[in-house]
Backbone bond lengths (Angstrom), bond angles and torsions (degrees), N, CA, C in turn:
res aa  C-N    CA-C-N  psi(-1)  N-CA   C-N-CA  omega(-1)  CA-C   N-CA-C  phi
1 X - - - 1.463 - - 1.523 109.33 -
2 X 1.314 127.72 129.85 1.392 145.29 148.29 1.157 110.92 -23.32
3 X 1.651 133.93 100.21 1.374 118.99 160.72 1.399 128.43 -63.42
4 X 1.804 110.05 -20.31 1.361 126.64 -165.31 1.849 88.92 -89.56
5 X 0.895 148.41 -33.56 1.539 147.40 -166.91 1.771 108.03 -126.44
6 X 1.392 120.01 71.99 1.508 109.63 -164.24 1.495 99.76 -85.33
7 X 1.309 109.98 -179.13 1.685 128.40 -165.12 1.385 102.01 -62.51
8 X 1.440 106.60 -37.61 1.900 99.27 -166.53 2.051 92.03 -75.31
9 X 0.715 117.78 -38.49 1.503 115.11 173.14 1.420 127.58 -43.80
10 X 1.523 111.74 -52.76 1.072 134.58 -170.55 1.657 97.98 -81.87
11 X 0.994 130.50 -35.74 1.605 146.13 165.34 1.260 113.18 -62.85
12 X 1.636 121.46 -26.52 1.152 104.78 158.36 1.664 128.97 -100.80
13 X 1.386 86.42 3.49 2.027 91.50 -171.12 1.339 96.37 -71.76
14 X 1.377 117.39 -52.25 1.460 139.13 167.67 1.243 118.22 -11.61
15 X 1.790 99.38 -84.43 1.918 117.77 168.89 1.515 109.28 -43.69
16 X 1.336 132.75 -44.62 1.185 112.07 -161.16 1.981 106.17 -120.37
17 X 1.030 129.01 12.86 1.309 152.75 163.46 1.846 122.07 -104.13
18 X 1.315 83.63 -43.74 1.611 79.79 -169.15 1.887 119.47 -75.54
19 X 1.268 114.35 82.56 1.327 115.10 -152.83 1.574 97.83 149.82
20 X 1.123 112.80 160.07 1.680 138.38 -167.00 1.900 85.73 -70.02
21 X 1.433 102.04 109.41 1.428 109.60 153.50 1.671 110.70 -146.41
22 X 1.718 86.53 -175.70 1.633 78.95 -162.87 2.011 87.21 -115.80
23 X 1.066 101.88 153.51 1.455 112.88 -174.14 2.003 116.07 -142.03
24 X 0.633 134.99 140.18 1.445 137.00 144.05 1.383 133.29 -38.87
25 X 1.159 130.94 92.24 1.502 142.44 174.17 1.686 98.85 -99.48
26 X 1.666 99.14 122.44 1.814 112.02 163.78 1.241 79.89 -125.78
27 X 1.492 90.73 135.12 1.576 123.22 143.26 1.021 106.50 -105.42
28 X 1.823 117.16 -174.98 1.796 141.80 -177.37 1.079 114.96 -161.43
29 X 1.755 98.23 117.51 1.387 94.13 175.49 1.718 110.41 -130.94
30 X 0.818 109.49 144.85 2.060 105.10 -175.09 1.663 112.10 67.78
31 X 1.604 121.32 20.26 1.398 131.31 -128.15 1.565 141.61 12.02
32 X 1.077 97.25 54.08 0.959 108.82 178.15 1.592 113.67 -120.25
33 X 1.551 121.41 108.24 1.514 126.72 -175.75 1.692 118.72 -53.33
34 X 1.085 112.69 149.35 1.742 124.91 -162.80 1.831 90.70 -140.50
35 X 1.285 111.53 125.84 1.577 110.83 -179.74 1.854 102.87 -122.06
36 X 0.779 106.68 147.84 1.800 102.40 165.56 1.395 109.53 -141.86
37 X 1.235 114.78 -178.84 1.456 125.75 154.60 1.554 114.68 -107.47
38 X 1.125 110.83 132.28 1.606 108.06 176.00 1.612 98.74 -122.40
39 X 1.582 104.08 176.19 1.446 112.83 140.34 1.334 119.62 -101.31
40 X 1.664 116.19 159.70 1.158 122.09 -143.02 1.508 114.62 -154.95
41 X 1.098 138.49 92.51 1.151 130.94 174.60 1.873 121.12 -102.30
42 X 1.371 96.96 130.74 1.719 111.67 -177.68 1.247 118.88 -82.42
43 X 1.621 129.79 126.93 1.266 136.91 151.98 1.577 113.88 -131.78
44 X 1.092 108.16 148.37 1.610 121.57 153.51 1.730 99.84 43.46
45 X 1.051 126.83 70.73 1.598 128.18 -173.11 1.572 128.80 54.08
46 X 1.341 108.42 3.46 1.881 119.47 170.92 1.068 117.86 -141.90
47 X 1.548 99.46 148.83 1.925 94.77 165.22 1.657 99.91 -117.76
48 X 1.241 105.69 156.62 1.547 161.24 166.37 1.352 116.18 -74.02
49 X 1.236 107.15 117.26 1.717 123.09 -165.10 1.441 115.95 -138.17
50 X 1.238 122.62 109.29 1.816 111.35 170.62 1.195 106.03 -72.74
51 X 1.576 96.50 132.00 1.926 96.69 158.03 1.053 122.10 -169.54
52 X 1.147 140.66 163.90 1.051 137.74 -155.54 1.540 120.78 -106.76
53 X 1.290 116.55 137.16 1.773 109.21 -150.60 1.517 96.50 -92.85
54 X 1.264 129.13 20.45 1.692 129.90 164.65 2.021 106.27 -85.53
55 X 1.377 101.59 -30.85 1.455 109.17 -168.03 1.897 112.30 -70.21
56 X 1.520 85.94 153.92 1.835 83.36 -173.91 1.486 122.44 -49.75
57 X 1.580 106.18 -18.99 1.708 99.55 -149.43 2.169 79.89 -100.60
58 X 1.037 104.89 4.91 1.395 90.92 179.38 1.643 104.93 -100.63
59 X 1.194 117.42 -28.71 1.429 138.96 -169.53 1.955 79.32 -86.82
60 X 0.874 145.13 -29.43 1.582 136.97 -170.48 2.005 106.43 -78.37
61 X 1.591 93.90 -44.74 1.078 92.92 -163.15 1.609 138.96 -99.37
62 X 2.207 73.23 5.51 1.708 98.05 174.83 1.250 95.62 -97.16
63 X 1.185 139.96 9.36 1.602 145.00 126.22 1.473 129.91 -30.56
64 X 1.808 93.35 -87.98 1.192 113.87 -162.65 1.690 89.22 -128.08
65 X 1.252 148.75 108.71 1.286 165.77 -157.25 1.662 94.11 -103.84
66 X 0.908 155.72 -103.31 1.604 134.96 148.22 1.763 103.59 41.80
67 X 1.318 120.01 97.16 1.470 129.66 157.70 1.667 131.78 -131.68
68 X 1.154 138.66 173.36 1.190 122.23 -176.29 1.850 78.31 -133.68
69 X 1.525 80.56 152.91 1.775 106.89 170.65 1.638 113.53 -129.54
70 X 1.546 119.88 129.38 0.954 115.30 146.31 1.700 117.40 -139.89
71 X 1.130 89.56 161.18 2.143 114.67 174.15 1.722 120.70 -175.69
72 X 1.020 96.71 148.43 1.794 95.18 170.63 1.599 132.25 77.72
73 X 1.336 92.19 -2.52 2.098 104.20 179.30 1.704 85.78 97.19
74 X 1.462 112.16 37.16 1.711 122.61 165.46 1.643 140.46 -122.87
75 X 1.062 109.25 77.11 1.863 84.39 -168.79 1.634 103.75 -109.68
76 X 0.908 108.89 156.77 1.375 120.91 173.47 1.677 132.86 -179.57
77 X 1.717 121.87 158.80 1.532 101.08 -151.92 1.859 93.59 -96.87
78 X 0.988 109.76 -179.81 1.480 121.53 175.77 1.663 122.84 -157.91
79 X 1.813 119.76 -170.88 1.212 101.62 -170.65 1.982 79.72 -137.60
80 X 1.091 93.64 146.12 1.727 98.42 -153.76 1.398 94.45 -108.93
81 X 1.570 143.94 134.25 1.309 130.05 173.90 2.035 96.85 -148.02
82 X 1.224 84.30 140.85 1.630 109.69 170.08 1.576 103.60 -64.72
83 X 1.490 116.08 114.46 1.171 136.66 -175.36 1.994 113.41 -64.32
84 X 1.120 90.82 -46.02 2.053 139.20 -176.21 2.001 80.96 103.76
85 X 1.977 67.01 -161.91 1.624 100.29 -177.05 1.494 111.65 -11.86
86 X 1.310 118.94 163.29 1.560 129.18 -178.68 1.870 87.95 -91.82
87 X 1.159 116.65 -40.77 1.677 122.89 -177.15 1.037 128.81 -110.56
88 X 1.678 98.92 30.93 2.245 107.59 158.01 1.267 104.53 -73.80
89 X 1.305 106.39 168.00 1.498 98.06 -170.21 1.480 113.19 -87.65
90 X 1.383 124.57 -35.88 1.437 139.93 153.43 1.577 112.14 -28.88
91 X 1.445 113.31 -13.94 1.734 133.62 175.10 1.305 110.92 -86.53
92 X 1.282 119.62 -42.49 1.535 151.75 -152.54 2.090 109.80 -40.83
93 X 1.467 100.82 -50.90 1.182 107.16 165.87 1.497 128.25 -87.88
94 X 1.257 101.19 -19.36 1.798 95.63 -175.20 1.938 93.74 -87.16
95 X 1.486 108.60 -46.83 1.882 88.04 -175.11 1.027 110.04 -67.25
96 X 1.093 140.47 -8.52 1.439 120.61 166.15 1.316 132.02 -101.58
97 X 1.715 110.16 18.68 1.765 115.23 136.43 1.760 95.92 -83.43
98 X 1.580 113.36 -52.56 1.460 80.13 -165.83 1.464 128.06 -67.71
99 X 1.207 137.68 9.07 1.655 161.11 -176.11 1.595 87.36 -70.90
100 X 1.594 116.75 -52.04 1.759 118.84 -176.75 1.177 128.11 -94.74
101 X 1.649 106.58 -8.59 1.247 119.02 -171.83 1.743 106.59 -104.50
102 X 1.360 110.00 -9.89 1.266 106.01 -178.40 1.951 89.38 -115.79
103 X 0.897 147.85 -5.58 1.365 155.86 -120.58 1.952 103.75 -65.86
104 X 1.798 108.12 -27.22 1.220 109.44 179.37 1.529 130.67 -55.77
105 X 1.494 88.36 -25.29 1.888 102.47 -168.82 1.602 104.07 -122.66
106 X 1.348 107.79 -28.30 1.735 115.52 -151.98 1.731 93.35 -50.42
107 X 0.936 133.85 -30.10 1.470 116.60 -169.89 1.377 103.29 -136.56
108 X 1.044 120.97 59.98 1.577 138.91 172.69 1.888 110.96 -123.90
109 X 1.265 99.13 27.09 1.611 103.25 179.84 1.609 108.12 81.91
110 X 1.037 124.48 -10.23 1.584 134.32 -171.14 1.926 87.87 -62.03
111 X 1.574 89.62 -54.69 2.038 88.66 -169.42 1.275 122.91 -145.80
112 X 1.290 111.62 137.88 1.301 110.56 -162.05 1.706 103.01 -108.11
113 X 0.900 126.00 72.75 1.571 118.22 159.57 1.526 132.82 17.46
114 X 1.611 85.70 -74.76 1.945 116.51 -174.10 1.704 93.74 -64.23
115 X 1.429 132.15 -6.43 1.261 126.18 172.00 1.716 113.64 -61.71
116 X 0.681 121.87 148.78 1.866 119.63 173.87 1.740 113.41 -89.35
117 X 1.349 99.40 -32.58 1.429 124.41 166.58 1.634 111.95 -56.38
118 X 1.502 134.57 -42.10 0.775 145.37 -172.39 1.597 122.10 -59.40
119 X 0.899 131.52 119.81 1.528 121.75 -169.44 1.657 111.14 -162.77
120 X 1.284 104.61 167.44 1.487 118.94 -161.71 1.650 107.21 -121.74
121 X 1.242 94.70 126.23 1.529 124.36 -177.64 1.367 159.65 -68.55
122 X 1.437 107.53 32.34 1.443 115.92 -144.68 1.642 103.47 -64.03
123 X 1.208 96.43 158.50 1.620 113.24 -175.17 1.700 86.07 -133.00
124 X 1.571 122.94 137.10 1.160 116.69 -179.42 1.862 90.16 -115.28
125 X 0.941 135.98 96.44 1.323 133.06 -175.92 2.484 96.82 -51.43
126 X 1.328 86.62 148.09 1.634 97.95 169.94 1.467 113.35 -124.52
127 X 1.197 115.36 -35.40 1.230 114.58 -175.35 1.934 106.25 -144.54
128 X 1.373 121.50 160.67 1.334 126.36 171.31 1.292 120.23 -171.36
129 X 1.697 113.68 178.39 1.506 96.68 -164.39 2.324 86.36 -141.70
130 X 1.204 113.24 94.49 1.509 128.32 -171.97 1.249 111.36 -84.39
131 X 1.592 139.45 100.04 1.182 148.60 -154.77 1.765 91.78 -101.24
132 X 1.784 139.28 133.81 0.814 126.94 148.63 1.516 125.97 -141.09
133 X 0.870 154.08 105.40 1.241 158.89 -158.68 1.651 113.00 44.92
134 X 1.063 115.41 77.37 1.348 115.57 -148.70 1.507 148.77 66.31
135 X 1.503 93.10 -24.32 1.650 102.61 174.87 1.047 121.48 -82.77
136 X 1.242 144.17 144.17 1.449 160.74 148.50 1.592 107.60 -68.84
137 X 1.185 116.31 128.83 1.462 122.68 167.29 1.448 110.49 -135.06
138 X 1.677 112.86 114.20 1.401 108.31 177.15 1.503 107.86 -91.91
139 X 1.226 125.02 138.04 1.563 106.45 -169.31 1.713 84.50 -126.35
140 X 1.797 91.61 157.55 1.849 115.60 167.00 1.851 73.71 -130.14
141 X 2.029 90.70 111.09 1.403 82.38 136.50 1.202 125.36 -99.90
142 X 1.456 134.95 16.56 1.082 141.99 167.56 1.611 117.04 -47.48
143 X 1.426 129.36 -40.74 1.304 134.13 -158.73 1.871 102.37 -102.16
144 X 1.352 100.54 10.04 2.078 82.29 167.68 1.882 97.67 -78.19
């Protein structure tokens, strides 16, 4: 077990990440910071983002891959990489949690799959700082 990322931590990234939320993505480009809101779903030390590789923050981060995330009494930095297509096959299992995990919007014109443009977003979080009922949790997810 991770002393730097313990169970009650990871138990809470889970509860309040793991599932369609909305979070803060900055990128940088020319240094100059770029913030958005995305949706966002958490597993196993990253979240998972549809988007589309025409948009600025994708064009930012096939730059400079280096982003910070925050939401939820959460911030923390990460290393952001273009998944490809939403329908490579190496895709095959993760879009189809996010197909259920995003299920409110995913096919309401928001995204089109059959796009080639379309692609999935991992953010591998490295480091963060998890506020919960008083506690402070500095986490390295670097060391699982």
């Amino acid at each position: 077990m991770n002393a730097k990322f313990p169970q009650e931590a990871r138990e809470i990234m889970k509860e309040r990440f793991g599932q369609d939320s909305l979070i803060a993505l900055a990128t940088v480009e020319d240094g100059l910071p770029s913030v958005r809101t995305v949706d966002a779903y958490y597993e196993d030390g990253s979240f998972y983002v549809l988007a589309n590789s025409c948009t600025s923050k994708m064009r930012q981060i096939a730059k400079e891959p280096r982003v910070a995330v925050c939401g939820d009494w959460f911030t923390g930095h990460g290393v952001a990489e273009d998944m490809g297509w939403t329908l490579d096959e190496q895709n095959a299992e993760m879009i189809a949690k996010l197909r259920t995990i995003f299920a409110a919007w995913y096919n309401n014109g928001h995204m089109d799959e059959n796009d080639p443009t379309s692609r999935i977003l991992r953010i591998r979080m490295t480091d963060g700082v998890l506020f919960s009922h008083g506690t402070c949790f500095n986490i390295d997810f670097t060391e699982d």
